[in-house]
TITINU-823634 format. One line per 2 residues: number of its first residue (from 0); for each residue x, y, z of N, C-alpha, C, O, CB. Coordinates in pm, 1 decimal. Glycine has a CB too. Layout:
! residues N
NUM> X,Y,Z,X,Y,Z,X,Y,Z,X,Y,Z,X,Y,Z  ... .
***
This chain:
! residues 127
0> -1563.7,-724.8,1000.3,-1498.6,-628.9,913.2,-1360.3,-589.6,966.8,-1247.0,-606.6,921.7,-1586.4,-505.1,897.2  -1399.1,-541.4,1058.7,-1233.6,-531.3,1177.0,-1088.1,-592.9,1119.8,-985.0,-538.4,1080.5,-1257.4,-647.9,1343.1 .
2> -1139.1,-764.6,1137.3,-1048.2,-858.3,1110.4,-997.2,-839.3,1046.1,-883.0,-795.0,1058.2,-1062.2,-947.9,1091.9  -1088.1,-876.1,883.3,-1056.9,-894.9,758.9,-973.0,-743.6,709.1,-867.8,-769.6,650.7,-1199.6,-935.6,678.5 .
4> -997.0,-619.2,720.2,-911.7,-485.2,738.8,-744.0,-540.2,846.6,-634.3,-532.2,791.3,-1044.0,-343.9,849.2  -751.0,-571.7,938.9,-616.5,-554.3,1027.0,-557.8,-713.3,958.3,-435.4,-723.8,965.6,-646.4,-542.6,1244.9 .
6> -636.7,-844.8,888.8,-574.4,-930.6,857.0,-460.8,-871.7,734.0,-337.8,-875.7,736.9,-672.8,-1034.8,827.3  -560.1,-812.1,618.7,-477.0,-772.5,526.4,-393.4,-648.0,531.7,-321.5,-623.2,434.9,-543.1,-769.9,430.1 .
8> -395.7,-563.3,639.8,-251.8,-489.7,668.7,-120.6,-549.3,729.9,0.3,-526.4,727.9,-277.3,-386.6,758.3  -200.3,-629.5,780.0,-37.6,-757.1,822.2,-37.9,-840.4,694.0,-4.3,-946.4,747.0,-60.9,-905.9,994.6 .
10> -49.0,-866.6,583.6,-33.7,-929.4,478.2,41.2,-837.9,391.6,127.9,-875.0,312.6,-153.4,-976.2,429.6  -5.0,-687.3,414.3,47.1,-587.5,303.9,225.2,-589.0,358.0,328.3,-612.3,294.9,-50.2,-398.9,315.9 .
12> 200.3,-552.9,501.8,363.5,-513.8,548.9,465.9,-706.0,581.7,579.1,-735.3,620.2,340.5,-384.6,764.1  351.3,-781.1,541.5,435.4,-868.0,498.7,493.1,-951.3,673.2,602.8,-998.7,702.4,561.2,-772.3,391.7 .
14> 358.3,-938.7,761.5,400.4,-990.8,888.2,282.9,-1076.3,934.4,184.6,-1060.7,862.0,438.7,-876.2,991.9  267.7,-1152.0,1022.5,149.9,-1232.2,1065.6,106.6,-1145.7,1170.9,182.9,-1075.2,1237.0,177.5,-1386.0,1112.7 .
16> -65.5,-1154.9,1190.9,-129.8,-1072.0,1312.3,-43.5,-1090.9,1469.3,-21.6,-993.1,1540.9,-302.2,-1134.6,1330.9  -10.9,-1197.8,1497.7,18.0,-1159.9,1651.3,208.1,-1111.5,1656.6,237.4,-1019.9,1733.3,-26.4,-1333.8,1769.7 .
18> 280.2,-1153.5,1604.3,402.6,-1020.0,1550.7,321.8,-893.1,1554.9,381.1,-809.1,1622.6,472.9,-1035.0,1364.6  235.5,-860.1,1518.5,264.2,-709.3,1480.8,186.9,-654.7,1617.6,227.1,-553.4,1675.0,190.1,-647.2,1308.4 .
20> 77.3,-727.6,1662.6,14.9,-761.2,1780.6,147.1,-739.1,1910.9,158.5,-636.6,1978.1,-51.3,-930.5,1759.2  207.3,-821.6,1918.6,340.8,-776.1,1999.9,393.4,-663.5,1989.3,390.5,-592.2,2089.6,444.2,-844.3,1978.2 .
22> 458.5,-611.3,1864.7,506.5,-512.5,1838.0,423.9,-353.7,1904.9,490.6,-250.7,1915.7,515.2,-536.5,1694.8  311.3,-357.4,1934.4,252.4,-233.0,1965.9,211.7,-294.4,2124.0,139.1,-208.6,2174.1,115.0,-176.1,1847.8 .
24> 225.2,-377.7,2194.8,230.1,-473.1,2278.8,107.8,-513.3,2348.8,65.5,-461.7,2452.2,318.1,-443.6,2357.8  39.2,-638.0,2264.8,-75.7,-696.1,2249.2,-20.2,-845.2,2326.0,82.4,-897.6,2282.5,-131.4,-694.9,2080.1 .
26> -92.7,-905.6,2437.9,-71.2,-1066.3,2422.6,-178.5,-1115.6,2265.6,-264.4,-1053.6,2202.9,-143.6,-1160.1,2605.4  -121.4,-1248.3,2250.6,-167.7,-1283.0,2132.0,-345.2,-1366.9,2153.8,-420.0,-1405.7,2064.1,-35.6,-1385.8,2066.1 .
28> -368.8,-1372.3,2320.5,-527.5,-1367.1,2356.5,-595.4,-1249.0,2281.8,-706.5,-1264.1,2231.1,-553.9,-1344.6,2524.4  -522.8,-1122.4,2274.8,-593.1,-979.6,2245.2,-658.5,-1060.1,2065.5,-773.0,-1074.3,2022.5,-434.2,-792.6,2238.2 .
30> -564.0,-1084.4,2023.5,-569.6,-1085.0,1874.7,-671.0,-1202.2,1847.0,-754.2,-1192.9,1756.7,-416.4,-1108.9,1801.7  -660.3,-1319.2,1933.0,-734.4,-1429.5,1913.3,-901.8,-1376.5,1923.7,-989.7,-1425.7,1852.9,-685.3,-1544.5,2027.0 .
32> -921.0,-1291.5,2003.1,-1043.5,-1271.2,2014.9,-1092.6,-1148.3,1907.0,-1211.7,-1120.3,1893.5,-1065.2,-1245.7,2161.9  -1001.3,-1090.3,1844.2,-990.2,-1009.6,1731.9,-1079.6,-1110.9,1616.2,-1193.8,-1098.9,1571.8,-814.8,-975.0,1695.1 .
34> -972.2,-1213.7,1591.3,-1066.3,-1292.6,1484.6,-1179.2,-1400.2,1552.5,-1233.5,-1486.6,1483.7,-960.5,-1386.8,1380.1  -1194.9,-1390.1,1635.4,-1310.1,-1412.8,1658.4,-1433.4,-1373.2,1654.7,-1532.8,-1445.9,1656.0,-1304.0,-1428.0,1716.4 .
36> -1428.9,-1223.4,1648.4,-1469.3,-1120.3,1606.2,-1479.3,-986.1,1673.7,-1565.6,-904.0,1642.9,-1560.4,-1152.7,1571.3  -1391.3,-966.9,1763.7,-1376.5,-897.8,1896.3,-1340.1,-756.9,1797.4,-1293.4,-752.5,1683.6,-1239.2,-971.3,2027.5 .
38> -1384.2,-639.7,1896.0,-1292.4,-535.4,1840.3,-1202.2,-479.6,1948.2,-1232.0,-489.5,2067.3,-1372.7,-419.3,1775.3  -1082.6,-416.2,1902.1,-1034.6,-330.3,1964.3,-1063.1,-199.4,2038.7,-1135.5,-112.0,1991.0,-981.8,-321.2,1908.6 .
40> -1001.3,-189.6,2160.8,-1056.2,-29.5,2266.1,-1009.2,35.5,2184.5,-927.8,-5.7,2101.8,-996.9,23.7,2434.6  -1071.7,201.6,2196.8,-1032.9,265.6,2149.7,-831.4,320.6,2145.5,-767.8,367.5,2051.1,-1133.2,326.5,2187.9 .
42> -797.6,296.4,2250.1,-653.1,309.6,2256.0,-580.5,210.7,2148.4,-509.7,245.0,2053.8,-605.4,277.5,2406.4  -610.2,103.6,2180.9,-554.4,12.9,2043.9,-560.4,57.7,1905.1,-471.9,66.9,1820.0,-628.5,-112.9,2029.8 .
44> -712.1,88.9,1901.5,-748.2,156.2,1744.1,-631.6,260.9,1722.1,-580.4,248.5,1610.8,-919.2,249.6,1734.5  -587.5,341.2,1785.1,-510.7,404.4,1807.1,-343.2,432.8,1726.7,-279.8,506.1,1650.7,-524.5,367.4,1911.9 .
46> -337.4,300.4,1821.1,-158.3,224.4,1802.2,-181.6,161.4,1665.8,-95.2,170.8,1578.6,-97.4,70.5,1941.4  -305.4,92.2,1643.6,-288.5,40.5,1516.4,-299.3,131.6,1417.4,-239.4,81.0,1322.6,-370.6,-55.9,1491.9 .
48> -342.9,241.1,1383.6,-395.2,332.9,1343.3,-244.4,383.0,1285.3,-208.9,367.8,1168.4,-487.3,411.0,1447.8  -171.1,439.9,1381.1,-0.5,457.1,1363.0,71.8,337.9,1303.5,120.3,366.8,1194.1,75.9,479.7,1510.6 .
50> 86.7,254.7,1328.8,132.6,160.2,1316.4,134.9,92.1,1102.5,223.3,59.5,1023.4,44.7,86.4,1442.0  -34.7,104.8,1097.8,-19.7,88.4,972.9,-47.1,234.2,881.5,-69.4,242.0,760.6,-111.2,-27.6,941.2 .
52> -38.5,331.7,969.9,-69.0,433.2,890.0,-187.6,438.3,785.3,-167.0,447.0,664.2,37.3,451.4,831.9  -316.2,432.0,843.3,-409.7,430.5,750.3,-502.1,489.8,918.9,-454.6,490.4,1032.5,-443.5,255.8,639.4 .
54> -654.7,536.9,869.4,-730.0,626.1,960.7,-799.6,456.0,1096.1,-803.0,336.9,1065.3,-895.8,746.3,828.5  -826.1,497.1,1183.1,-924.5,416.2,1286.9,-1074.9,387.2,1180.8,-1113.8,272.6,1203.7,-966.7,537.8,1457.4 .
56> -1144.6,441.4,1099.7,-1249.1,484.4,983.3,-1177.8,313.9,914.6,-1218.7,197.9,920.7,-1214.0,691.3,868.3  -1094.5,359.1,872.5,-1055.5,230.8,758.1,-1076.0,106.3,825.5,-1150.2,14.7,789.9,-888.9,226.9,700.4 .
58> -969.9,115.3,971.6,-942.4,-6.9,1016.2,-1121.6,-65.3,1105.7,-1118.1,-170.3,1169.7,-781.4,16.0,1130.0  -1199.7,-19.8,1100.7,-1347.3,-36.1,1176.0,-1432.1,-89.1,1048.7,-1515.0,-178.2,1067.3,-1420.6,130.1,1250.0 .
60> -1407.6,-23.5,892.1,-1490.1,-65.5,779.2,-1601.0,73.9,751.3,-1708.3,69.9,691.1,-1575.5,-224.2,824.3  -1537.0,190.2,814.3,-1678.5,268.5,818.9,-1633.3,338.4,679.0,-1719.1,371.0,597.0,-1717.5,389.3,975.5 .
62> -1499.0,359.3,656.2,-1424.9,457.7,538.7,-1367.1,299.0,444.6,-1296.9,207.3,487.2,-1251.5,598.3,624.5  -1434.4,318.8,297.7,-1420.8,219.6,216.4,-1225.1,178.2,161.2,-1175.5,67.8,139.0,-1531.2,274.0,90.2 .
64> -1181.4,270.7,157.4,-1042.1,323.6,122.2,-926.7,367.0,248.4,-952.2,400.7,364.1,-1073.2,456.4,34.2  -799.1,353.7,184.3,-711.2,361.9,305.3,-636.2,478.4,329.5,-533.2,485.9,262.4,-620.8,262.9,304.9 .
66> -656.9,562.3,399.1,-629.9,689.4,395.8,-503.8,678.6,432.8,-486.0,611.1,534.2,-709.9,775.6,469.0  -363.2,747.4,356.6,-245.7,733.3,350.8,-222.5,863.0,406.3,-290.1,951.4,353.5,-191.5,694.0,226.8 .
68> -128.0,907.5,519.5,-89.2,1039.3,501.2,53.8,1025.2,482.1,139.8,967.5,548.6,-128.4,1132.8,614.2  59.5,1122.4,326.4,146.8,1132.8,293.6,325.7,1164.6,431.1,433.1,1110.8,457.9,85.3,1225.7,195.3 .
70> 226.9,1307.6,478.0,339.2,1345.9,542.0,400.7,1287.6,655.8,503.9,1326.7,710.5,322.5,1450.7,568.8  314.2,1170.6,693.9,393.9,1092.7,777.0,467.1,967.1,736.0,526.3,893.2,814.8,320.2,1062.0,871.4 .
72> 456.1,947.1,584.8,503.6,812.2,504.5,668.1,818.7,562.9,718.9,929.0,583.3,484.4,825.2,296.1  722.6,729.2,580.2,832.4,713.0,579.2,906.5,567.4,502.1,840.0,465.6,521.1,848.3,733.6,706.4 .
74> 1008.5,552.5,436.0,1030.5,436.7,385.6,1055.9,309.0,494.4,1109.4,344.9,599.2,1140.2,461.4,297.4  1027.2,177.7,484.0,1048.5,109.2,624.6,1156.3,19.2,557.2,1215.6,-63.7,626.3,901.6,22.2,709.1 .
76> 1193.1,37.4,378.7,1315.9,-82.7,360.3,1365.7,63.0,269.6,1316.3,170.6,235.7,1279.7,-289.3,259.7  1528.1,-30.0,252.9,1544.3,77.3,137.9,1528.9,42.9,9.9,1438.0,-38.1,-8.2,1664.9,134.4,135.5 .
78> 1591.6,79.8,-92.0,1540.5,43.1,-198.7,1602.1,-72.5,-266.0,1554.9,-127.3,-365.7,1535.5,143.1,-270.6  1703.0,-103.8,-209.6,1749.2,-244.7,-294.5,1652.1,-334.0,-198.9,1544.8,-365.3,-250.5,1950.6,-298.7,-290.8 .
80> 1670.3,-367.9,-98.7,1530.9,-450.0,-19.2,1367.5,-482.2,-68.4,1283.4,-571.9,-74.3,1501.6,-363.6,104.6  1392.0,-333.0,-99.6,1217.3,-324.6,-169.7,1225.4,-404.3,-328.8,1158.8,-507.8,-331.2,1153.9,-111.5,-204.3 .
82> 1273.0,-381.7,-415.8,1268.7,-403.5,-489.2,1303.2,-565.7,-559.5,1260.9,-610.8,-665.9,1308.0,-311.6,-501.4  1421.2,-650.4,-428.9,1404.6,-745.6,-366.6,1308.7,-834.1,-339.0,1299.0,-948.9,-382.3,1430.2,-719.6,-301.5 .
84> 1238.1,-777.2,-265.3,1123.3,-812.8,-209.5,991.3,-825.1,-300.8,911.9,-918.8,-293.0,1106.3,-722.4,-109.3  981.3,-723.0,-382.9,892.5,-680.4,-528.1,903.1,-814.7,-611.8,806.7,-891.2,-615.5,970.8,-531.2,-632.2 .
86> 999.8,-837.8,-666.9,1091.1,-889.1,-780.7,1021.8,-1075.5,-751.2,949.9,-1157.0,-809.0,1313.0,-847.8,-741.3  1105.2,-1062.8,-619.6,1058.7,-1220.7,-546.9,881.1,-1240.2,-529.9,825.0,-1344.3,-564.2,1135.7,-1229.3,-356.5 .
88> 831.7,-1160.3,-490.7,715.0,-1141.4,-531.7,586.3,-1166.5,-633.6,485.3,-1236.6,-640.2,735.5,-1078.6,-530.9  648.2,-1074.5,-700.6,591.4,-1106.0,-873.3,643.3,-1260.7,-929.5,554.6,-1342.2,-954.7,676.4,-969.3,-1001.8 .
90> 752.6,-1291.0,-944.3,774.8,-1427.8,-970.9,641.2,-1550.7,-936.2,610.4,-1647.3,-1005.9,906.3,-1455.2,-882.3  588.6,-1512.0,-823.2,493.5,-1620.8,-769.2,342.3,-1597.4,-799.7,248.5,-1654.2,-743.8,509.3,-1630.9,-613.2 .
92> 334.7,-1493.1,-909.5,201.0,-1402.9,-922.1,132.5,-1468.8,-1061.5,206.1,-1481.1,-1159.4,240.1,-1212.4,-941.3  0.4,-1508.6,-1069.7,-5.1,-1572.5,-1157.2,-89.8,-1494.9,-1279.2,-2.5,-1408.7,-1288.2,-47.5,-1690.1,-1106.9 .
94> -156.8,-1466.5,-1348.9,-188.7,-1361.9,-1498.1,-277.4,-1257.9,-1400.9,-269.1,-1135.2,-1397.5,-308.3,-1454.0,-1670.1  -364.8,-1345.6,-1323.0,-459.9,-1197.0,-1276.2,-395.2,-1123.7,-1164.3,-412.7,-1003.5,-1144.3,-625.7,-1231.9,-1213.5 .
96> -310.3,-1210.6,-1083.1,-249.3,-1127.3,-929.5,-147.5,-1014.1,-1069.2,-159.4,-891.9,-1060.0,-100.6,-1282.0,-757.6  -76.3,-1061.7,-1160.2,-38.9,-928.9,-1217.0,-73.7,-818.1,-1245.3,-11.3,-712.0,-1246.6,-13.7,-930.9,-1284.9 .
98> -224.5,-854.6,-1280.0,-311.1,-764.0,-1338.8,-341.2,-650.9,-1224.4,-335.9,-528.4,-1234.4,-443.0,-841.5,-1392.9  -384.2,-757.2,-1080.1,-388.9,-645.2,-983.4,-302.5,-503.9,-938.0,-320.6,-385.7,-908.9,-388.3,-707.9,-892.9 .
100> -188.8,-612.7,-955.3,-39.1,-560.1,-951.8,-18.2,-409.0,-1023.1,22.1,-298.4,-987.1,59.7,-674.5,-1036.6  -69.2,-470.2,-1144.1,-33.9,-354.3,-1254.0,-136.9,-233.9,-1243.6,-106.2,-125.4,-1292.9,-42.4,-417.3,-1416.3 .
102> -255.6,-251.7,-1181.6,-358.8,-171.2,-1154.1,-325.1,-81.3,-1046.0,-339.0,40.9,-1043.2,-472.0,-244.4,-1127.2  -275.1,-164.8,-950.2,-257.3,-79.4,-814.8,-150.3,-41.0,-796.8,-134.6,45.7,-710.9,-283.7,-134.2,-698.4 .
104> -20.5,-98.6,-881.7,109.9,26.5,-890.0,34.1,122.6,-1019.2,128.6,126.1,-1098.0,314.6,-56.3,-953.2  -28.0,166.0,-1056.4,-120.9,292.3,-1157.5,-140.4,364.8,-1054.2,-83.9,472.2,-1033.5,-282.0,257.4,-1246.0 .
106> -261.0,286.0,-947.0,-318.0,398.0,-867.1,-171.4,448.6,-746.8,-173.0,568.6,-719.6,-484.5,326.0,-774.4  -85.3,387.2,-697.6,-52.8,446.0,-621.0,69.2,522.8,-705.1,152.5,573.1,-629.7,-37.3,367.5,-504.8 .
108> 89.5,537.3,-817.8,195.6,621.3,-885.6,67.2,732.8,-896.9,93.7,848.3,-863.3,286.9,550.9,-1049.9  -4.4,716.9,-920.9,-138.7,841.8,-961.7,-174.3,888.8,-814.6,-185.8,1010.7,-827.3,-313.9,763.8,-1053.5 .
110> -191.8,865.4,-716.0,-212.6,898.9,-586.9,-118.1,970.5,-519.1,-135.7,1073.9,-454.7,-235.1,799.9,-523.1  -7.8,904.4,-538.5,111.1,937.9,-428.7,242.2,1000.0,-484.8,340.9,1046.6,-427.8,158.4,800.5,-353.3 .
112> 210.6,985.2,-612.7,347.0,1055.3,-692.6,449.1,1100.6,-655.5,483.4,1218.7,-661.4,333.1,1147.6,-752.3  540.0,962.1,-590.5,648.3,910.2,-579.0,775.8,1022.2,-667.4,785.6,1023.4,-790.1,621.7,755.8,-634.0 .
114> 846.5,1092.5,-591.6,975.2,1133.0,-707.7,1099.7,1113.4,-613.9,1121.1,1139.5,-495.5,972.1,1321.0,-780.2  1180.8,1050.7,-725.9,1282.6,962.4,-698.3,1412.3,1012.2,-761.7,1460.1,984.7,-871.7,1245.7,826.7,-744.6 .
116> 1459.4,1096.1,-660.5,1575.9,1138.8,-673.8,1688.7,1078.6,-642.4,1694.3,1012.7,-538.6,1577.9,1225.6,-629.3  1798.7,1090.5,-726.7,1944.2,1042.8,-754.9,2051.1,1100.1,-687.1,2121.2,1170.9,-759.3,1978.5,1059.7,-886.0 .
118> 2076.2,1094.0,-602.1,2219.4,1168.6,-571.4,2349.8,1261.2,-648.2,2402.9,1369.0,-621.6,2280.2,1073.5,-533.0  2374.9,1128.2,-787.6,2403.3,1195.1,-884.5,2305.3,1320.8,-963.0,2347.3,1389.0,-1056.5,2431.9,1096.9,-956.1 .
120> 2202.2,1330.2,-917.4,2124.2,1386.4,-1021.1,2151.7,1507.0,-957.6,2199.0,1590.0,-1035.3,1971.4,1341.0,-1050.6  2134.9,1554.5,-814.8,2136.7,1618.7,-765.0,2265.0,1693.7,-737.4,2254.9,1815.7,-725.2,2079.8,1577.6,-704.4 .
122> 2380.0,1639.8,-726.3,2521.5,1688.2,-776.0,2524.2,1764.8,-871.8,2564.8,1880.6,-862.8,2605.2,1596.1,-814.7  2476.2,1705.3,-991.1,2490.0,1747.3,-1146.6,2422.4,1905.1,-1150.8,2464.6,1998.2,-1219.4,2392.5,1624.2,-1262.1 .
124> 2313.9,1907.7,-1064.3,2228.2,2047.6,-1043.1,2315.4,2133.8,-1018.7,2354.5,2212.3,-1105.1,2123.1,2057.6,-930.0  2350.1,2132.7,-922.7,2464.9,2189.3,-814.4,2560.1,2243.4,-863.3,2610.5,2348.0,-822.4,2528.9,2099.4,-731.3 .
126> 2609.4,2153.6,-992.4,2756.2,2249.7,-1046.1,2727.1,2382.5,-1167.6,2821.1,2450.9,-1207.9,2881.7,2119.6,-1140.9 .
***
């Protein structure tokens, strides 16, 4: 369960397991024995825990869902990048990966309710 949870958070942020494995500073033995079926010490659970921002619960399989905290979200691209990245994306998505698509930008506009302020918009207040 482990795996298959930390495989697809390196799929979500769009990196392979031993990159991100480095990044919190793992040799890539740590990770090999990950999918083998190894788990992580509790300190790791930890770093990964930060890292993808979701609970130690999620990343173990004990909590079904990925607990987001809001107040530590921070953006990691900006928005021409993201949307970039989106765009190129969807192009390669075939009737049902849309469908997912279209389901799970619902839930996370319904979850996380995103507001997206303008600079101009915010000027315009102002005067």
């Amino acid at each position: 369960m482990f795996w298959e949870r930390f495989y697809s958070l390196c799929q979500r942020i769009g990196k392979k397991p031993n990159p991100v494995g480095k990044d919190i500073g793992l040799s890539s033995g740590i990770i090999s024995k990950w999918k083998a079926g190894g788990i992580p010490n509790g300190e790791t659970l930890m770093k990964l825990s930060k890292y993808f921002n979701v609970s130690v619960d999620y990343l173990l399989g004990i909590s079904p869902s990925i607990e987001i905290k809001e107040n530590d979200m921070k953006p990691m691209f900006s928005d021409q990048e993201l949307t970039k990245q989106i765009t190129e994306n969807i192009d390669n998505l075939n009737s049902l990966g849309l469908s997912y698509l279209a389901e799970y930008s619902e839930f996370l506009s319904s979850k996380l309710k995103y507001q997206r302020v303008n600079v101009t918009d915010k000027v315009s207040e102002e005067d």
